[in-house]
N, C-alpha and C positions, 0 to 999 in steps of 0.2 A: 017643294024642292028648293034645294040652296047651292051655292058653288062655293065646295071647300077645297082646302090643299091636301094633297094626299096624306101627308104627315099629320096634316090637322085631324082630318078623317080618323086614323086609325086613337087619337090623344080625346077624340070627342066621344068616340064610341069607348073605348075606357071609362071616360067621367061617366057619359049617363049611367055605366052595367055597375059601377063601384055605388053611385048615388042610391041605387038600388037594392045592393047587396052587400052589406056589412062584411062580407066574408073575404072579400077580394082586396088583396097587397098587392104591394107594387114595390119589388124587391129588387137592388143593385145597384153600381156603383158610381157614384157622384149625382144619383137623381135628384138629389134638392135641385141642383142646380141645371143638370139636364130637361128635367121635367119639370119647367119652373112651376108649369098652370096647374100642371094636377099637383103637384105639391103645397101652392096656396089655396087648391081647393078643398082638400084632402088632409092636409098636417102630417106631421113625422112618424103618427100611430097607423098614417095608414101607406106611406110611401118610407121605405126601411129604408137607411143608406148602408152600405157596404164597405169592407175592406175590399182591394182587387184580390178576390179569392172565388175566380167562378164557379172553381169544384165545390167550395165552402157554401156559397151562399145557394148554389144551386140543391146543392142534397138538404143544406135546411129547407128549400121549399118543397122539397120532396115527402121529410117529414112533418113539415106544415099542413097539407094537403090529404097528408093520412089524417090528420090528426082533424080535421074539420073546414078551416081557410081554403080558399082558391087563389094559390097565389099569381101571380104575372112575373117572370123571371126578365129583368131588362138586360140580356146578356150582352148588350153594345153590338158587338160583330158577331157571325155567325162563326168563323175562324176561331174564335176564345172557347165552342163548346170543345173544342179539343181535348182542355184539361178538366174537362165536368164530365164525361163518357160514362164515367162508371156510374153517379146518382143517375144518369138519365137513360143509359140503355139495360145495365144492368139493376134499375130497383125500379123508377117509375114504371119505363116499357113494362115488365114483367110482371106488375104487381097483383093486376088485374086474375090472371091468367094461375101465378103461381099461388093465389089465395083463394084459389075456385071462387071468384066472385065476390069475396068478402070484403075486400078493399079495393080499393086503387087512388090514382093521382091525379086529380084534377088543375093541372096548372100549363100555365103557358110558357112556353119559352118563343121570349121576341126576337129578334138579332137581324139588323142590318145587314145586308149582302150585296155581290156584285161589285162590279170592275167597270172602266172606262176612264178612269182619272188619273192613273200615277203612281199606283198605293201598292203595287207589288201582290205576289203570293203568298203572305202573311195576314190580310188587311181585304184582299178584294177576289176571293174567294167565293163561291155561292153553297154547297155542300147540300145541297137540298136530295141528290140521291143516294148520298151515304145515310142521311139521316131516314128518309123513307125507305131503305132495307131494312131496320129493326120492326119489329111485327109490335103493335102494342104504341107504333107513334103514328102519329096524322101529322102529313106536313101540308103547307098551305104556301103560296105566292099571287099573293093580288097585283093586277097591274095597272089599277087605276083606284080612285077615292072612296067610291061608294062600294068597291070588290072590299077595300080593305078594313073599312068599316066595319061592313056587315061579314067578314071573315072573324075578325077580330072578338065579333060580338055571338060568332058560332065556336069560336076558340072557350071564350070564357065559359058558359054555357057548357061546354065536351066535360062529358064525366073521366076521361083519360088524356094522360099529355099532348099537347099538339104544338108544333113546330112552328110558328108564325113569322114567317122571314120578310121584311118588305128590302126593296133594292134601294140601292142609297143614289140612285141616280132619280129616283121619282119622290125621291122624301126632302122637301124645301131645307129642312133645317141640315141636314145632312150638306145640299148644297149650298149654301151658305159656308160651310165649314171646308167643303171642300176647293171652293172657288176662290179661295183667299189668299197670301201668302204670294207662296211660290208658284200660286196653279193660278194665276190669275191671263196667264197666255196659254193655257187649253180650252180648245174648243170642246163641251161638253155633249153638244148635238141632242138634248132631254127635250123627249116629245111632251106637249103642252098637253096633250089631253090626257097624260097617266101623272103630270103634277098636280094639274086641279081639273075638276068637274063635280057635274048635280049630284049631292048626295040627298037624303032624305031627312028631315028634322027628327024623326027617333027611328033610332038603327035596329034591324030587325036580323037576322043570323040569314047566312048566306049557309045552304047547307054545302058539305064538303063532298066530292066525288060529282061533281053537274059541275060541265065544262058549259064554256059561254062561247059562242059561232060570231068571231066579229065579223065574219065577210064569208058571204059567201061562194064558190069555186067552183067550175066545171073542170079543168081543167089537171090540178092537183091541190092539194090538203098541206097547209101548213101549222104545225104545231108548236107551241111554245106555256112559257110563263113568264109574269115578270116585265122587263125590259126586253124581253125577247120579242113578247107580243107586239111590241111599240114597232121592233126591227122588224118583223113578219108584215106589219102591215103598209111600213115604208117601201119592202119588196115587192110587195102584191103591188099598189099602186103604180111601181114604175112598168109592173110587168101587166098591166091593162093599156098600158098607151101602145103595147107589142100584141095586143091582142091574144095574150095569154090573162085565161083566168085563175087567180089561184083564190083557195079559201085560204080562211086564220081563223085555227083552234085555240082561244085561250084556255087551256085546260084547269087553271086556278088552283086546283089541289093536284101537289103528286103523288102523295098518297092519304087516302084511296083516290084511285085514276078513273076516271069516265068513260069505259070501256065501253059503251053503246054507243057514245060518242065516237069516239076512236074509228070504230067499227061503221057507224053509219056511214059516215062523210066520207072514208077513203073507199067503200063500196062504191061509190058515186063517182069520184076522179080516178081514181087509180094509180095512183102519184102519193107519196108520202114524204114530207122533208118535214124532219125532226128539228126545228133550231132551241140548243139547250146550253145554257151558258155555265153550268155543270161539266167535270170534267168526259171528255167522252168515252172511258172504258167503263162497262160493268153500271151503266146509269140510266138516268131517265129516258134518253133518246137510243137503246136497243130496250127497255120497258115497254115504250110506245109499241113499235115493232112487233116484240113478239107478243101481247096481246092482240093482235092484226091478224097474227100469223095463225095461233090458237085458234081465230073464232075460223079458221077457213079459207081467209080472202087470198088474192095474186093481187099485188101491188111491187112496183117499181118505188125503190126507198134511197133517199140520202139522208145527211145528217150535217148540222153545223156547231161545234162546240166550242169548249175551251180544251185547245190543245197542249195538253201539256202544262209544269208552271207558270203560272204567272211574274212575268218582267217588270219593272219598273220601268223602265225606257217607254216613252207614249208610240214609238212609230214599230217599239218590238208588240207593247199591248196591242196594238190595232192589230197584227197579225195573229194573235194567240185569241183574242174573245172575238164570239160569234159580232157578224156586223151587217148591214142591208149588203154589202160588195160583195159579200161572201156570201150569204144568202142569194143572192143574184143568180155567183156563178156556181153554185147547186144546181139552181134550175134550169140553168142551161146544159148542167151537165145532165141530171135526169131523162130530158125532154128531148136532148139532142139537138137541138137548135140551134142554126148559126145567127138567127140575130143579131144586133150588136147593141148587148145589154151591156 
C-alpha cells in the first residue's frame, strides 16, 4: 500500500486501465493541459481535446462506444451535463434496453461536484439524484482515495454509462484552483483523510451497490456520500463525547443503493439522518427512506440537504449546504435531547 491524493487516485487508476486497454479515450475540453500526466503519457490519439460543446463531445462518445472504444467523458462540472441530457439520458441510458441487448454504451462521464467555496448555483451544484433517476445510469461518489480508485476502475470496466462525480473539495488540484485568487481568506475546513490515504499499487474495481460502515452506532444511522461522509463523521465524533452513538453509512453508489445496508444498520438503531448535499426534494435522502420503509422497518427519520439555490455569499452558502452544525442539530432534533451540542 501507498499514500496517494485523491485526485491522484482517481488519474492513476485511469493510466494503469488505459495502459491495458487500447480502447479507452480520454475526451474533453482543455485536457492537454488539465490532464497534463496522462496526456504525456498517453498522446493526443489517446486523450481528444474538445471545442466547449459538452452536448457535442459528449453524444460523440456515445457513438464512440457503440462503435467499439470506451471512452471517459471529462465533463469539468457536473452542472455542464445540463446541456448534454439528451446523448446521455435519452440514447446511452436507453441503448441497452431499447436494442434488446444488442448494443449499448460503455463510457464514463466524470465531473466534479459540490459546494463550500464561493462558486454559486451554477458551478457547485452536486446533481447526483437527478442523474440516478434515469434507469440505464449507475452513479457513483467516492469519499476518499482508494473508494475512487477502485470506483473509477469498476466505471471503466461497466458495460453501460456510469456517472463518476468526485467533489471538488477532496480533489487537491481542484483546490489548488480554488484556494487562489479571491478565495484565498476562506476557510475551506477539507478533512485530510478523504484528500490522501493508502491506496493499493494496482487498482482492482470497487463493485457498485456495497456501501462501506465507517463507524459503527447504537444509537442512530447516519447516511451520506462524498464530502458528506467526511461531515457525518465530524458529527458522530462530537456526539460520542455526549455519549450518543451514532453510525456513518458511506453508501458510495447512489445508484444502484445498498439496500441490505440501509436496512441492516437502521434495524439496529432506529434513528435515520439522511445527510445529502443533493438538492432535498424528489432525491437521494427520501430514496434512502423509502427503501427502509419498503423492507418493513419503524424508524424515526431526518434529513440534511441543500436547500434550495445555491448563493454565492460564503455566510448565505453555510446556510444552504449540509454542514457537521446542522447535522448536529438533526440529531438533537430526532433524539429530543437537550444536550448542549
Amino acid at each position: 500500500m501507498s499514500v496517494m491524493k485523491f485526485g491522484d487516485a482517481i488519474q492513476d487508476a485511469i493510466a494503469q486501465n488505459m495502459g491495458k486497454d487500447p480502447r479507452i479515450i480520454l475526451i474533453g475540453e482543455d485536457i492537454h493541459a488539465y490532464r497534463m500526466k496522462l496526456f504525456i503519457q498517453f498522446g493526443e490519439e489517446r486523450l481528444l481535446a474538445t471545442p466547449i460543446s459538452e452536448s457535442g463531445f459528449l453524444g460523440a462518445a456515445v457513438t464512440a462506444s457503440m462503435a467499439g472504444l470506451r471512452p471517459i467523458v471529462d465533463l469539468t462540472l457536473v452542472d455542464f451535463v445540463a446541456v448534454a441530457m439528451d446523448p446521455l439520458i435519452n440514447h446511452a441510458a436507453k441503448l441497452e434496453v431499447f436494442s434488446g441487448g444488442k448494443w449499448n454504451a460503455p463510457l464514463v462521464v466524470w465531473a466534479a461536484c459540490g459546494g463550500g467555496y464561493g462558486d454559486g448555483g451554477q458551478h457547485e451544484q452536486s446533481l447526483w439524484g437527478w442523474l440516478a433517476h434515469i434507469p440505464g445510469l449507475t452513479v457513483v461518489v467516492p469519499s476518499n482515495p482508494a473508494d475512487a480508485g477502485g470506483m473509477m476502475t469498476a466505471a471503466i470496466e461497466h458495460e453501460n454509462p456510469v456517472i463518476f462525480l468526485e467533489h471538488k473539495m477532496l480533489a487537491d488540484y481542484w483546490l489548488e484552483w480554488m484556494g487562489g485568487s479571491w478565495r484565498e481568506a476562506i476557510n475551506f475546513n477539507v478533512p485530510a483523510e478523504g484528500i490522501a490515504g493508502p491506496v493499493p499499487k494496482k487498482w482492482a474495481a470497487i463493485p457498485f451497490g456495497k456501501a462501506a460502515i465507517r463507524k459503527e452506532g447504537r444509537d442512530l444511522t447516519i447516511f451520506s456520500v462524498g464530502m458528506g461522509v467526511h461531515r457525518s463523521m465530524e458529527a458522530a465524533a462530537v456526539l460520542d463525547k455526549h455519549q450518543i452513538s451514532a453510525g456513518v453509512v458511506d453508501l458510495r453508489s447512489v445508484s444502484p443503493l445498498d439496500v441490505e445496508t440501509i436496512c441492516s444498520t437502521v434495524a439496529i438503531t432506529g434513528n435515520m439522518i439522511v445527510v445529502d448535499e443533493d438538492y432535498r426534494g424528489f432525491g437521494l435522502s427520501a430514496e434512502v427512506a423509502a427503501v427502509a420503509l419498503e423492507a418493513g422497518l419503524k424508524f424515526n427519520y431526518r434529513r440534511v440537504c441543500t436547500n434550495g439555490t445555491i448563493p454565492y455569499a460564503r455566510h448565505l452558502e453555510e446556510q444552504v449546504l449540509p454542514n457537521t452544525n446542522r447535522i448536529l442539530a438533526a440529531v438533537v432534533d430526532l433524539l429530543d435531547t437537550s444536550l448542549p451540542i
